[in-house]
Backbone as a printed PyTorch tensor [residue, N CA C, xyz], in Angstrom:
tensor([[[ 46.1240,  60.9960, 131.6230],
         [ 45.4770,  59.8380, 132.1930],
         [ 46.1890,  59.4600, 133.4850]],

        [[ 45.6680,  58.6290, 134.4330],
         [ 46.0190,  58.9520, 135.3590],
         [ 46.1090,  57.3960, 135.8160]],

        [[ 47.2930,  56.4630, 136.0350],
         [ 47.8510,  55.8570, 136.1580],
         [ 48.4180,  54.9300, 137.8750]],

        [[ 47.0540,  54.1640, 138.1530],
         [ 47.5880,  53.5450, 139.4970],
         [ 48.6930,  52.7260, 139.8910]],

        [[ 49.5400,  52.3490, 140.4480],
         [ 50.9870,  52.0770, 140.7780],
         [ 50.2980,  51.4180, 142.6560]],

        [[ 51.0310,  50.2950, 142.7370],
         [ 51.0990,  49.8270, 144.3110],
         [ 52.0610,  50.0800, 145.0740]],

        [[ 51.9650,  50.9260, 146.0860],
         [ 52.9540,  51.0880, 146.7080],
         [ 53.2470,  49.9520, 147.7970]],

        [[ 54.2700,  49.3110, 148.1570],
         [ 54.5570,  47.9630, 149.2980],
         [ 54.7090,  49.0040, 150.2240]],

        [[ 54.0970,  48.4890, 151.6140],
         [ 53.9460,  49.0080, 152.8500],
         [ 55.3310,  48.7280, 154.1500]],

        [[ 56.3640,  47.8590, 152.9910],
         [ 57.6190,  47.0710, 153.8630],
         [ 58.5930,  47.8990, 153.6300]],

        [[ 58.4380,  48.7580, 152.7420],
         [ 59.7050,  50.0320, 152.6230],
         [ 59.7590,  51.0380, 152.7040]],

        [[ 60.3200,  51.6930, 153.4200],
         [ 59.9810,  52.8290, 153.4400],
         [ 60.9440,  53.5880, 152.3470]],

        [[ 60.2260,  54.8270, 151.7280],
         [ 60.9950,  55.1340, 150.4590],
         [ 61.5680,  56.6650, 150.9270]],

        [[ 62.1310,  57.0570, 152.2850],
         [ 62.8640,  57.8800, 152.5910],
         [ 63.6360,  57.6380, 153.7920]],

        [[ 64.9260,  56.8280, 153.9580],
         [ 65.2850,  56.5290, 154.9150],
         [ 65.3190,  57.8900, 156.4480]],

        [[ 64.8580,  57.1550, 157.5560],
         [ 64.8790,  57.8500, 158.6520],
         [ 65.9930,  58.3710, 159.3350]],

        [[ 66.2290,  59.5890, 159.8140],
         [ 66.9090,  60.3700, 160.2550],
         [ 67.8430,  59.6110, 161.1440]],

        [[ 69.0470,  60.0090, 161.3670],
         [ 69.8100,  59.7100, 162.8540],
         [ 69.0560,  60.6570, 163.9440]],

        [[ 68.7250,  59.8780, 165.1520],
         [ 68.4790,  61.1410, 166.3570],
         [ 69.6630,  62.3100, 166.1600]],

        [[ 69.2570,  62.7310, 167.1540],
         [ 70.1990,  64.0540, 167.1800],
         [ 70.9260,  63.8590, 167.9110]],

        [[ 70.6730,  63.3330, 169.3650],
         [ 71.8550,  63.3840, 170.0920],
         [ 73.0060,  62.1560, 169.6910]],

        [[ 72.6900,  61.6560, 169.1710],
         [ 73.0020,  60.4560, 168.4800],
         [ 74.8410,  61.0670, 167.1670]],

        [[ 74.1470,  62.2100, 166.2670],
         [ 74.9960,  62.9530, 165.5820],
         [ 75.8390,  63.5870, 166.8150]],

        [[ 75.1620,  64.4220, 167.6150],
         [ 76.3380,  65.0790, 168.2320],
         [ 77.2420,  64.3580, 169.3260]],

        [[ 76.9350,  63.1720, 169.7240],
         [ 78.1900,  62.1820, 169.5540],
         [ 79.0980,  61.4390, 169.0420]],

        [[ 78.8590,  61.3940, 167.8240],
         [ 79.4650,  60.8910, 166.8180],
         [ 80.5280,  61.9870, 166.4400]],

        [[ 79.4080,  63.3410, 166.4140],
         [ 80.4410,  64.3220, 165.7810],
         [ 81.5720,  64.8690, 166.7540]],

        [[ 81.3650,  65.0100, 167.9860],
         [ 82.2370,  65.5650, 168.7970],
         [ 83.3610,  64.4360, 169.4730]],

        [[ 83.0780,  63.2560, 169.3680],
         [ 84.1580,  62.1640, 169.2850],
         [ 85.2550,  62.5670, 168.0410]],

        [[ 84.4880,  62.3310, 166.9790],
         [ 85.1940,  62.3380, 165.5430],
         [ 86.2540,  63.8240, 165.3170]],

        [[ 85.4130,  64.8080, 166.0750],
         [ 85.8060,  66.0020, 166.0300],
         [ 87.2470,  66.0350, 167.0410]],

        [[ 86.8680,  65.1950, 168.1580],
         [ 88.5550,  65.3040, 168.6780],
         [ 89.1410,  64.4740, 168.6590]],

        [[ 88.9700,  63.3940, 168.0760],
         [ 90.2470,  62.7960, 167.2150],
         [ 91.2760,  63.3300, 166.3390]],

        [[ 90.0920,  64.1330, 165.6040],
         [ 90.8040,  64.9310, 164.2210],
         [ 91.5030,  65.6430, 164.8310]],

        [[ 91.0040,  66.7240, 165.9290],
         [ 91.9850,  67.6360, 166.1650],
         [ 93.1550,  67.1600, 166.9310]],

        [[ 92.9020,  65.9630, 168.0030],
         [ 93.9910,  65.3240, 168.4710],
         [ 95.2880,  64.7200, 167.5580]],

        [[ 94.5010,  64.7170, 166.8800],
         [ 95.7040,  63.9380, 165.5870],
         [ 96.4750,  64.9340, 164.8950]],

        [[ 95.5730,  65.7690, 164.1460],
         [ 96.0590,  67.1630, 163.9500],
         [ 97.1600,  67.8010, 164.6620]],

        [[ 97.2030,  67.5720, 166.3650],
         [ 97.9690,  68.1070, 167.1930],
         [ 99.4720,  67.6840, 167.1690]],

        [[ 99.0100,  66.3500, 167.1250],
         [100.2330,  65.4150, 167.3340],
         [101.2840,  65.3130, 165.3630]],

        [[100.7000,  65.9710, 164.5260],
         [101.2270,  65.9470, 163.6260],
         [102.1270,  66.8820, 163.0960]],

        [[101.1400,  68.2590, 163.1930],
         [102.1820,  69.4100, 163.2470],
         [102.2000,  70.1090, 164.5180]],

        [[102.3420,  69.7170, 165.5000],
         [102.6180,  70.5950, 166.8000],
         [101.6330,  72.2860, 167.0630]],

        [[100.4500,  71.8100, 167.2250],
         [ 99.6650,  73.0100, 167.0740],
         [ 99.7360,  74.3050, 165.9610]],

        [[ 99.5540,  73.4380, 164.8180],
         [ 99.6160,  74.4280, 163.3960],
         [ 98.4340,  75.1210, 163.3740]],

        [[ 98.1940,  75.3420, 161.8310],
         [ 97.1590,  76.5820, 161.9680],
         [ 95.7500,  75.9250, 162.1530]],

        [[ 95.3360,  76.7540, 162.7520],
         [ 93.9960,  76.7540, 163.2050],
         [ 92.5830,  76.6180, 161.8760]],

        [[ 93.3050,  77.3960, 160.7370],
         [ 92.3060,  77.3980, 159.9390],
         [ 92.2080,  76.3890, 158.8230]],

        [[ 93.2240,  75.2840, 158.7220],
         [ 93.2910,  73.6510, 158.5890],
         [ 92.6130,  72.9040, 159.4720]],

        [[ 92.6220,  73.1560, 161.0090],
         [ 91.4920,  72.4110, 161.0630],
         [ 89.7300,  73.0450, 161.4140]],

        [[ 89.6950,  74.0950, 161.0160],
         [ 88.7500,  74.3010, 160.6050],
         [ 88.1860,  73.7870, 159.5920]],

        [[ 89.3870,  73.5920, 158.2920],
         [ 89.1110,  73.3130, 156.9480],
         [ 88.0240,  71.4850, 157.4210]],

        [[ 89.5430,  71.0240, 158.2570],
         [ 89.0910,  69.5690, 158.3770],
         [ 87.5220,  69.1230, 159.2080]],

        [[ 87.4700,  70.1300, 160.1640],
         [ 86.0420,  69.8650, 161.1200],
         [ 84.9300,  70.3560, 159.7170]],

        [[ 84.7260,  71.2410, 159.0320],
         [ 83.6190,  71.2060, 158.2920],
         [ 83.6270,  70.3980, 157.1820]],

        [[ 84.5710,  69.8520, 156.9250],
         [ 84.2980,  68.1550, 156.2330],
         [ 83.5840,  67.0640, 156.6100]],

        [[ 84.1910,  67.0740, 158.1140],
         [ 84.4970,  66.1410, 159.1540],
         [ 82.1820,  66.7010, 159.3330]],

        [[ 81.9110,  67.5290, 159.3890],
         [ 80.9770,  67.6920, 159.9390],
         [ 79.7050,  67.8150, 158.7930]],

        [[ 80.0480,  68.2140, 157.6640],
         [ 79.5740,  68.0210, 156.3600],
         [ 78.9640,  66.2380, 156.3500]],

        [[ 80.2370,  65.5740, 156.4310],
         [ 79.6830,  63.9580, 156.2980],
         [ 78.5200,  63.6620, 157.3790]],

        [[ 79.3470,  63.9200, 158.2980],
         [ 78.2240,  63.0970, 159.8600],
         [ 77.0350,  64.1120, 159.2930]],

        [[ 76.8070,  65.1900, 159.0530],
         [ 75.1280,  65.4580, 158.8500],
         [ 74.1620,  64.9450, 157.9420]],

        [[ 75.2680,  64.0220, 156.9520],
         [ 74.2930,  63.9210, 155.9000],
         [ 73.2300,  62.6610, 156.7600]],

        [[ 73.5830,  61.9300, 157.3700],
         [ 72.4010,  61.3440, 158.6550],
         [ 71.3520,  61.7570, 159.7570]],

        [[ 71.7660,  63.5680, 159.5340],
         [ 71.0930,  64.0320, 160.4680],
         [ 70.2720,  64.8460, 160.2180]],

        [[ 68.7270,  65.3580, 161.2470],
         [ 67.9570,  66.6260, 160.7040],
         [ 68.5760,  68.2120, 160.7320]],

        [[ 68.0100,  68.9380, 160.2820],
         [ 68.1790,  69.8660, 160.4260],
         [ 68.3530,  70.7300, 161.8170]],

        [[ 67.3460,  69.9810, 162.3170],
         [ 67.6780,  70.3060, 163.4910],
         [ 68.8700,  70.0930, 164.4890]],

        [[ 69.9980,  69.5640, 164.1040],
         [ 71.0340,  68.7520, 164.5100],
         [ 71.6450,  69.9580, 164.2670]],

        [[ 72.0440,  70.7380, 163.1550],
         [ 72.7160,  71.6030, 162.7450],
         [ 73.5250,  72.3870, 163.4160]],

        [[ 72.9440,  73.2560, 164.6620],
         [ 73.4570,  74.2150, 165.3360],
         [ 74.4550,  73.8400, 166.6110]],

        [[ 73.5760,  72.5590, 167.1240],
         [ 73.9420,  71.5770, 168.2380],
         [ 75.5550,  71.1550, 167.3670]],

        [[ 75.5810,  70.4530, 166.2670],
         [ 76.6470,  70.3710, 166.0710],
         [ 78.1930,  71.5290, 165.2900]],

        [[ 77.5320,  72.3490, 165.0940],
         [ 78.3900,  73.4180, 164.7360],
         [ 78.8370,  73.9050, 166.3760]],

        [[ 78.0710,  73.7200, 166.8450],
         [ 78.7430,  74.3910, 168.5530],
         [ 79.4910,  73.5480, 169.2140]],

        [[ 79.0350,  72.3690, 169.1570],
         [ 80.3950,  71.4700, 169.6950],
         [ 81.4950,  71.2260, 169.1520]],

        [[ 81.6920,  71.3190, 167.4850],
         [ 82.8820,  71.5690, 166.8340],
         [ 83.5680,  73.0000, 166.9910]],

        [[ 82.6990,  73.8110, 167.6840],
         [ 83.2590,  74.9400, 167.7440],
         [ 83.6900,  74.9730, 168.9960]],

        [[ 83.4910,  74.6770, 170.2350],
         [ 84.0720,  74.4370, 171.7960],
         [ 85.4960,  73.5000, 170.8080]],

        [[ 85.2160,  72.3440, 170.8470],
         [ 86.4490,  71.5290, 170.5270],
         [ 87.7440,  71.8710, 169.6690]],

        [[ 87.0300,  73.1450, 168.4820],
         [ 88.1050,  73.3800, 168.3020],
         [ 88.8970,  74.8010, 168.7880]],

        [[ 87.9070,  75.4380, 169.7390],
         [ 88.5810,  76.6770, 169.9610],
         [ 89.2980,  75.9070, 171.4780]],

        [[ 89.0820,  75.1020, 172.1760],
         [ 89.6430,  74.5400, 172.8770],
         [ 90.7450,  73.5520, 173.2420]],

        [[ 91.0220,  72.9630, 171.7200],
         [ 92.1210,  72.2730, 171.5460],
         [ 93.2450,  72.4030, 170.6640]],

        [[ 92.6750,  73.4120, 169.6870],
         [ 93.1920,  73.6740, 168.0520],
         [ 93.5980,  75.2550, 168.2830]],

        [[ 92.9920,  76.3820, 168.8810],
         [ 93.0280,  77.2470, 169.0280],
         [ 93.9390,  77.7580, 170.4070]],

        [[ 94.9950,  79.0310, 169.9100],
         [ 96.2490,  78.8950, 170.8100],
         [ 94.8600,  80.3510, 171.9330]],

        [[ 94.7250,  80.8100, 172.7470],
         [ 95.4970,  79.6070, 174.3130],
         [ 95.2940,  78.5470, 173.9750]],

        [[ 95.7210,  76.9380, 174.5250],
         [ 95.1610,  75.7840, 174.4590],
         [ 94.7180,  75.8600, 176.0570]],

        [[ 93.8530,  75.2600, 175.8750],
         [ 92.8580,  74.6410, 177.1950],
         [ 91.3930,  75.5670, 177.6790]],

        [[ 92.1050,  76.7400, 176.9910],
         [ 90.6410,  78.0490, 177.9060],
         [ 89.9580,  78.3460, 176.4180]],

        [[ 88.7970,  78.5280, 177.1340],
         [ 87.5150,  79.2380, 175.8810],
         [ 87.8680,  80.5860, 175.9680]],

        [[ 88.0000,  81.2100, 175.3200],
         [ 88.2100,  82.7310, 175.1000],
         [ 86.9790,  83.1760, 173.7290]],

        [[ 86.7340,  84.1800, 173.7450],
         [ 85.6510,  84.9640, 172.2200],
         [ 86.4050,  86.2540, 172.0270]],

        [[ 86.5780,  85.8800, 170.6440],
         [ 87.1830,  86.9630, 169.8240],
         [ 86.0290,  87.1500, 168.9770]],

        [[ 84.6940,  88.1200, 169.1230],
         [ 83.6940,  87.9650, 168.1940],
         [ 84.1500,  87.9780, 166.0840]],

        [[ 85.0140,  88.4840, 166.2610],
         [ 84.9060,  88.3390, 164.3290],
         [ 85.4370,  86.8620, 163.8930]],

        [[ 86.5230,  86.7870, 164.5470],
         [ 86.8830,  84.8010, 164.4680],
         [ 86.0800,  83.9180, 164.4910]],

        [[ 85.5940,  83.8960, 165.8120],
         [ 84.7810,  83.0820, 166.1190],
         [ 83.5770,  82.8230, 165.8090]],

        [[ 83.0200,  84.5330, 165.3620],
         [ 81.4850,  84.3840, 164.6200],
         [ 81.6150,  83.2820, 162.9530]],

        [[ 82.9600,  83.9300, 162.7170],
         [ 83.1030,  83.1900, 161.2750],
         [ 83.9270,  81.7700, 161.0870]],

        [[ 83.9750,  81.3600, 162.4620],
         [ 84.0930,  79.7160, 162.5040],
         [ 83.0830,  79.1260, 162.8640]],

        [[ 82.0640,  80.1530, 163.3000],
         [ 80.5870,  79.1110, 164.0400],
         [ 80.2330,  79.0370, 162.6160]],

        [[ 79.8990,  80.3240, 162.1140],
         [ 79.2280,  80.0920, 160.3910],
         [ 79.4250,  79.2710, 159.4760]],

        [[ 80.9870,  79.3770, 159.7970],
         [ 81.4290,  77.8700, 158.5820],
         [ 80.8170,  76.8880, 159.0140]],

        [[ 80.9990,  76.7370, 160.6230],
         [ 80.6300,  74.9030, 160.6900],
         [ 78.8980,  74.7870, 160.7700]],

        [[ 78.6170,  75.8890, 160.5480],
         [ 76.6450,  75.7760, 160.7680],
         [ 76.3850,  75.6130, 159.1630]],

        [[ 77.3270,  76.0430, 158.3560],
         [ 77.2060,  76.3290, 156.8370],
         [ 77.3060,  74.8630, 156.6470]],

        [[ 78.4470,  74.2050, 156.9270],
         [ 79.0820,  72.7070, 156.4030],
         [ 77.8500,  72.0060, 157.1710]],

        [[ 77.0830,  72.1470, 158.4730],
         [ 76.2330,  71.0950, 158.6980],
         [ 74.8260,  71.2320, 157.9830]],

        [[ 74.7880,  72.3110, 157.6590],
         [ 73.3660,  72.3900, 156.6870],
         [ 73.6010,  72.1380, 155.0940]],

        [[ 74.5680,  72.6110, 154.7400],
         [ 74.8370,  71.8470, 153.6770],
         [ 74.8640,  70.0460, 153.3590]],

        [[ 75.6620,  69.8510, 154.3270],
         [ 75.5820,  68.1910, 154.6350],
         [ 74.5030,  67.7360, 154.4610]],

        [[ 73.1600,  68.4910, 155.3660],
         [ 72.0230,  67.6900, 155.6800],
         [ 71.4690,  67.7340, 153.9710]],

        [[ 71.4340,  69.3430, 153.6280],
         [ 70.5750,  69.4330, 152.4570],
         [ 70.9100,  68.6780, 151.6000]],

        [[ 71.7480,  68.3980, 151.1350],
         [ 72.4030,  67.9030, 150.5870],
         [ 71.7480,  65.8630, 149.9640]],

        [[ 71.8250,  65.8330, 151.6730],
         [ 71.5420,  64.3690, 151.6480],
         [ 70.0630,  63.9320, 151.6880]],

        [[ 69.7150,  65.0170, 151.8740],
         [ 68.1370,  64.7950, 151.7320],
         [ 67.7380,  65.2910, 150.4330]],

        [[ 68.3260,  65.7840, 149.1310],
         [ 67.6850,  65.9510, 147.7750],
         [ 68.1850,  64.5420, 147.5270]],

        [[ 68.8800,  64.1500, 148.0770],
         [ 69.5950,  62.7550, 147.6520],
         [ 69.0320,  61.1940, 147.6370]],

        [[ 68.2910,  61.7530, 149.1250],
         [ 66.9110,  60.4950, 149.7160],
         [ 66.0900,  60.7010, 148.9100]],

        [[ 65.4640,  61.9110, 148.6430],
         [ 64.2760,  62.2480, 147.9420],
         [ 64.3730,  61.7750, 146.5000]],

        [[ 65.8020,  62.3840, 146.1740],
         [ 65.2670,  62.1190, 144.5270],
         [ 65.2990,  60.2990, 143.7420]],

        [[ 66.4320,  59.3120, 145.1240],
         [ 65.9480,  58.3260, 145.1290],
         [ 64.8810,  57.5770, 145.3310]],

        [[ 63.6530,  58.2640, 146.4870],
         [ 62.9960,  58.0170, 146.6550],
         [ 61.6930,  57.2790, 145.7060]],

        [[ 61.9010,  59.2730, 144.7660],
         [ 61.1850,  59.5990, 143.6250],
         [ 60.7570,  58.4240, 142.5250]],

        [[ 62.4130,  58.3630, 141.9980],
         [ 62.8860,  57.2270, 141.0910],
         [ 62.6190,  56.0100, 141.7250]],

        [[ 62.3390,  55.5250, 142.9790],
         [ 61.8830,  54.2560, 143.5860],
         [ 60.6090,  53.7730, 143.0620]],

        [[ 59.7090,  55.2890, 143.5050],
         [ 58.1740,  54.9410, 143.8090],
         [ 57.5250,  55.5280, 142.1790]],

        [[ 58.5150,  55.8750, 140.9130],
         [ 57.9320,  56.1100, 139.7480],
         [ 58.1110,  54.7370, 139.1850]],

        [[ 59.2920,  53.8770, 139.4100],
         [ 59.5540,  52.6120, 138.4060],
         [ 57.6970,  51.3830, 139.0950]]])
């Protein structure tokens, strides 16, 4: 049987995205703090701590963002940290096997983030618009 329900027109039952450019300021601020701080703590330690820390760091800020945000922000965590965290310091250099598998992590941690937060909207959503 099939059961009518009112939906109110004042809520929306999937909160709206952060813009994008919006994330990749947030993230690339946040992103060199961390590594600035990072710097100043252990004197340019390993590189693959703050890797650990930027796909955390980038995991959270997506859960506000689309999918489409994803790549945009895996690349600016990836300039920032091969540029500040990564010995030379100051020059971009490509070492393709490194670097392919630090872009991946941080494209991995921002799609995860997003997906993440969107079964999260949804399945609140769900449970909103069934009660």
């Amino acid at each position: 049987m099939l059961q009518w329900k009112r939906i109110s027109f004042g809520v929306r039952p999937v909160p709206d995205p952060v813009t994008t450019p919006s994330v990749w300021a947030v993230t690339s601020l946040a992103a060199l703090a961390l590594v600035t701080a990072f710097n100043f703590l252990d004197q340019q330690g390993d590189a693959t701590l703050d890797l650990m820390a930027l796909s955390l760091l980038v995991a959270l800020v997506s859960t506000g963002a689309r999918f489409v945000a994803a790549p945009g922000t895996a690349v600016a965590c990836w300039l920032i940290l091969k540029a500040f965290a990564t010995p030379p310091m100051g020059r971009l250099t490509w070492a393709a096997p490194y670097d392919l598998g630090r872009l991946a992590c941080l494209l991995a941690a921002a799609g995860i983030g997003t997906a993440i937060a969107r079964l999260i909207h949804a399945r609140a959503a769900y449970r909103r618009l069934k009660l």
